[in-house]
N, CA, C and O of each residue as an XYZ file, in Angstrom:
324
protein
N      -3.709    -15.747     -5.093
C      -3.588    -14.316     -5.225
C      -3.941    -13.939     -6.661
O      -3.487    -14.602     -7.593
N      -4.718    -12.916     -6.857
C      -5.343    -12.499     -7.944
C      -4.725    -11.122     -8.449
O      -3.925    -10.501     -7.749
N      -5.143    -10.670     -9.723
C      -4.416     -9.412     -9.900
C      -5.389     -8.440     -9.519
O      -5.429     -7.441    -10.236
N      -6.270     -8.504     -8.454
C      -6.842     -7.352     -7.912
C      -6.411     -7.164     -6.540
O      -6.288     -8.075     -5.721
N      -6.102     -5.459     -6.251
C      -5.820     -5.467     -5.200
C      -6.504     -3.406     -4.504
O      -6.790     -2.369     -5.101
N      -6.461     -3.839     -2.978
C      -6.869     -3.116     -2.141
C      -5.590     -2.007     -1.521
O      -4.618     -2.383     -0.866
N      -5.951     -0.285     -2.000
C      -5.032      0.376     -1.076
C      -5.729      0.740      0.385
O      -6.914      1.072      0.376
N      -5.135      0.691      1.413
C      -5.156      1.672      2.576
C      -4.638      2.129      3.081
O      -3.601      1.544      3.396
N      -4.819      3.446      3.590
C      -4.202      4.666      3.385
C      -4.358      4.847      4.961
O      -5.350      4.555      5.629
N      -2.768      5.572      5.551
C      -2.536      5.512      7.013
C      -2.230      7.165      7.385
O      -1.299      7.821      6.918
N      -3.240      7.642      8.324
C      -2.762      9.463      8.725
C      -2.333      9.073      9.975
O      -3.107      8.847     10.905
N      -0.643      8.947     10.062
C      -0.127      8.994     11.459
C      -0.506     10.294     12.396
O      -0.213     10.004     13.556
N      -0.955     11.388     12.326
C      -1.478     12.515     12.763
C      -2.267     12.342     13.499
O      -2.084     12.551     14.698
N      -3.406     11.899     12.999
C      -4.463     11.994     13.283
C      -4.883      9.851     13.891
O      -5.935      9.449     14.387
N      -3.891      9.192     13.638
C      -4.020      7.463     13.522
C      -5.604      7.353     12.865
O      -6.603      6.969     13.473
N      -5.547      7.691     11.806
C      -7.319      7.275     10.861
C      -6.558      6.537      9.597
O      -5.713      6.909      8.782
N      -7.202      5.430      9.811
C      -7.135      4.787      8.504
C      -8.169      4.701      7.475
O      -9.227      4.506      8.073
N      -8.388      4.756      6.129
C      -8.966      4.570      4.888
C      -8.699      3.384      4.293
O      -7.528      3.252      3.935
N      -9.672      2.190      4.014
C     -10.918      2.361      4.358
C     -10.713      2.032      6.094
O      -9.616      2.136      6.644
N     -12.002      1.616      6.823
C     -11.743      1.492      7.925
C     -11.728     -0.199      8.194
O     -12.157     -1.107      7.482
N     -11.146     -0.228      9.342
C     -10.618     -1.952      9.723
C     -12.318     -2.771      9.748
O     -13.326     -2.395     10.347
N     -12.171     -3.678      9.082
C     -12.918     -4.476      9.500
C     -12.921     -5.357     10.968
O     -12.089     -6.203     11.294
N     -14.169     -4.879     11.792
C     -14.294     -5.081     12.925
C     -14.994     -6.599     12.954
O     -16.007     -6.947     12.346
N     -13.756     -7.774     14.260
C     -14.442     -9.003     14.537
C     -15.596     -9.490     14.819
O     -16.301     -8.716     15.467
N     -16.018    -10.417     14.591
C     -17.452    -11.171     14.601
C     -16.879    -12.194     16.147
O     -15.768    -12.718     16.230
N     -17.757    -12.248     17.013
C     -17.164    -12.795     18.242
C     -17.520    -14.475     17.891
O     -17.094    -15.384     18.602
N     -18.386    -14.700     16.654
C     -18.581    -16.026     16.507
C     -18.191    -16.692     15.130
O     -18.107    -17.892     14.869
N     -17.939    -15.421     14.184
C     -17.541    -15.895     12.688
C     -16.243    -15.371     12.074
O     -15.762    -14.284     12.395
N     -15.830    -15.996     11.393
C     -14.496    -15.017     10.925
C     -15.024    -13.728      9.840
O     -15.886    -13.829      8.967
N     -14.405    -12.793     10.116
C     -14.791    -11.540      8.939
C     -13.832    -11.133      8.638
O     -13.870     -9.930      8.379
N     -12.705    -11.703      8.518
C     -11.441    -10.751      8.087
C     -11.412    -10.652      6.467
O     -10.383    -10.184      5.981
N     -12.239    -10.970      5.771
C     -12.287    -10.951      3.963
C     -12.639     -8.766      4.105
O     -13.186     -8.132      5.008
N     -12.241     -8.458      3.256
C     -12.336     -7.505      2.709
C     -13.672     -7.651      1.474
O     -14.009     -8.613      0.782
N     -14.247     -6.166      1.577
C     -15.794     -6.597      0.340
C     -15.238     -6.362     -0.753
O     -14.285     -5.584     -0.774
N     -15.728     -7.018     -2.007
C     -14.758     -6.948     -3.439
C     -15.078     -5.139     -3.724
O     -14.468     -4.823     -4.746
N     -15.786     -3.999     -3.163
C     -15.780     -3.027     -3.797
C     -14.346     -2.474     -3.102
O     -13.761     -1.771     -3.926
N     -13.793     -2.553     -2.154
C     -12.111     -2.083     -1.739
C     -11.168     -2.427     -2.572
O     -10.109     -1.801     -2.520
N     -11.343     -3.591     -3.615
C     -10.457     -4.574     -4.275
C     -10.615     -3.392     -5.650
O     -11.384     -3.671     -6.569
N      -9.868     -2.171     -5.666
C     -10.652     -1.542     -6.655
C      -9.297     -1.077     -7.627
O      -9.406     -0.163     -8.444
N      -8.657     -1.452     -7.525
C      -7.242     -1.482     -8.209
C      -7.271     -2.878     -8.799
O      -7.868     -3.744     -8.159
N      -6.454     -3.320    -10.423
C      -6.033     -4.490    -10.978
C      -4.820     -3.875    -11.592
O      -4.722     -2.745    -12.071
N      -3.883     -4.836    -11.496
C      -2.308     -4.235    -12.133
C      -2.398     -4.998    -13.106
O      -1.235     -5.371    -13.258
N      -3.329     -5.739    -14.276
C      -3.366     -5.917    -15.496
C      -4.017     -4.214    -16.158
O      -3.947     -3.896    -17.345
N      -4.528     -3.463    -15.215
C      -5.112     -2.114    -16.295
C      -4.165     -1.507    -15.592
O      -3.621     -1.723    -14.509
N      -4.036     -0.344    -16.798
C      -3.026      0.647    -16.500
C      -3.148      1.728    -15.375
O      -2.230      2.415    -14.927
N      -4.683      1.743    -14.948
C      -4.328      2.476    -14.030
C      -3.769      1.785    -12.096
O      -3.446      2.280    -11.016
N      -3.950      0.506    -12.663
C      -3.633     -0.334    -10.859
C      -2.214     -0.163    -11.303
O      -1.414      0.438    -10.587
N      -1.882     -0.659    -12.433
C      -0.099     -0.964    -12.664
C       0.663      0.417    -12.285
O       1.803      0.440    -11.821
N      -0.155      1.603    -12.558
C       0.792      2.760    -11.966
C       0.121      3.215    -10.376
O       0.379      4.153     -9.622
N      -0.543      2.429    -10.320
C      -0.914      2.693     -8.162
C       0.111      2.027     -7.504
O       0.882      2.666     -6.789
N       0.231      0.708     -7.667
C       0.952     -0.202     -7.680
C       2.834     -0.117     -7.958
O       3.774     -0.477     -7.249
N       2.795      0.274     -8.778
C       4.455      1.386     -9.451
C       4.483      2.714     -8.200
O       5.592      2.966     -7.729
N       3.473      3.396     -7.774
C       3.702      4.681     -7.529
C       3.685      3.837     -5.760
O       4.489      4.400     -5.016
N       3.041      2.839     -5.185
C       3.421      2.434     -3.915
C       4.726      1.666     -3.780
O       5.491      1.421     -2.847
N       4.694      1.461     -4.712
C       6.750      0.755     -4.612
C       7.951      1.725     -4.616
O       9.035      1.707     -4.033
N       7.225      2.788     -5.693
C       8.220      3.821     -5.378
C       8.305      5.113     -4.100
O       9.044      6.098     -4.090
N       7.352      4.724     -3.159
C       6.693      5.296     -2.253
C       7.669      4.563     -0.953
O       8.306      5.204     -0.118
N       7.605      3.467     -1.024
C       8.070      2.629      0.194
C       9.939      2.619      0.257
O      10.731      2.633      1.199
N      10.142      2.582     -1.554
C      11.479      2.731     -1.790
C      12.149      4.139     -0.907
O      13.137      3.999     -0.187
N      11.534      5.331     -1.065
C      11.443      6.606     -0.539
C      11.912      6.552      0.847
O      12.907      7.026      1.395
N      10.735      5.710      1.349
C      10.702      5.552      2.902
C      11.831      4.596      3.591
O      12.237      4.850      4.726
N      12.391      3.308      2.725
C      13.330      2.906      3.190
C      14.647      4.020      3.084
O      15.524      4.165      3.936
N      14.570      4.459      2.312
C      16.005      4.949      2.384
C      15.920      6.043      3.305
O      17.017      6.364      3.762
N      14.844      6.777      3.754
C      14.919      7.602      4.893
C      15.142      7.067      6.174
O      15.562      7.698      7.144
N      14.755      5.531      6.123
C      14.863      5.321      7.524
C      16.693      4.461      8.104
O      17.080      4.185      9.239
N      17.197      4.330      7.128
C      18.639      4.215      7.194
C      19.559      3.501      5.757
O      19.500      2.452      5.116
N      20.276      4.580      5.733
C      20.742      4.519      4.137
C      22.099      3.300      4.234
O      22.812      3.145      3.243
N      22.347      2.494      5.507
C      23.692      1.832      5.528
C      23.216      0.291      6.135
O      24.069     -0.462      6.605
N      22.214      0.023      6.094
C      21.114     -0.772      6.709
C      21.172     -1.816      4.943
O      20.593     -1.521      3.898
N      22.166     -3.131      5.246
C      22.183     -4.095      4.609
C      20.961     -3.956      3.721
O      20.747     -3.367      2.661
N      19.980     -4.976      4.824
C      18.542     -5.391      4.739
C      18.093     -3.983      3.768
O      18.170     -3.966      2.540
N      17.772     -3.211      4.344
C      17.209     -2.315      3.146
C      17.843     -1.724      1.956
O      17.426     -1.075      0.997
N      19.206     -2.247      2.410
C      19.852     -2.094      0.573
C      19.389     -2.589     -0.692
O      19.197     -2.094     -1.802
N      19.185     -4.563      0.215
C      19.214     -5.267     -0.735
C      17.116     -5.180     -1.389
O      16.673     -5.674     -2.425
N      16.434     -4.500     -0.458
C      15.513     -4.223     -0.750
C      15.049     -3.275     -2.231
O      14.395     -3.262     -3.273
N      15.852     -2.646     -1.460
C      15.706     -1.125     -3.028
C      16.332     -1.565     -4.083
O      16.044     -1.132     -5.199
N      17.512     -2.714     -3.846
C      17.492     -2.819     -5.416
C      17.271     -4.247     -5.718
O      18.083     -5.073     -6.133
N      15.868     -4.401     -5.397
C      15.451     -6.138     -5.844
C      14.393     -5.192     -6.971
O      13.927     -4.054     -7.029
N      14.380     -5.954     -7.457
C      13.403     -5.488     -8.923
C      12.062     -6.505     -8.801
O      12.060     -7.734     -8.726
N      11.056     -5.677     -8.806
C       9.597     -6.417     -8.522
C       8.815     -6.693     -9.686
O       7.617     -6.978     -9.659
N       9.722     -6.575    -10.990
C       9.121     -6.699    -11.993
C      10.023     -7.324    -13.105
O       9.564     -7.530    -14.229
C-alpha cells in the first residue's frame, strides 16, 4: 500500500457512481484501477485533508446510524493517526 489513493463518490438517488466501476474482462483480470483515479497522496497537503475530511465524514455517518452501538463507539474514538 502506497500513499496514493483513489476517491469514489456514491449518489444513492440516483445509484451513479464516480468514477465508474471497472467492467470484467471474461478472460483477464481488470480489477487495477488506472494511476490517473489514484489522484489524491496524503504525504501533500491537499490528499491529507481529503483523507481527514473522509474520516470525518464516515465518523458523521456512524453516529447517525446508532449512537449506543458498542462496535461503532469503539470506532469513533480509535485515532487513525
Amino acid at each position: 500500500m502506497g500513499t496514493r489513493f483513489a476517491v469514489y463518490e456514491y449518489t444513492p438517488q440516483d445509484r451513479h457512481l464516480v468514477p465508474s466501476c471497472i467492467m470484467p474482462h471474461p478472460d483477464i483480470v481488470t480489477d487495477t484501477a488506472p494511476k490517473e483515479r489514484w489522484n489524491y497522496d496524503i504525504m501533500e497537503a491537499a490528499g491529507e485533508a481529503k483523507f481527514r475530511a473522509i474520516v470525518a465524514e464516515i465518523k458523521t455517518m456512524l453516529l447517525s446510524i446508532n449512537r449506543k452501538c458498542e462496535y461503532y463507539s469503539v470506532l469513533l474514538l480509535s485515532s487513525f493517526y
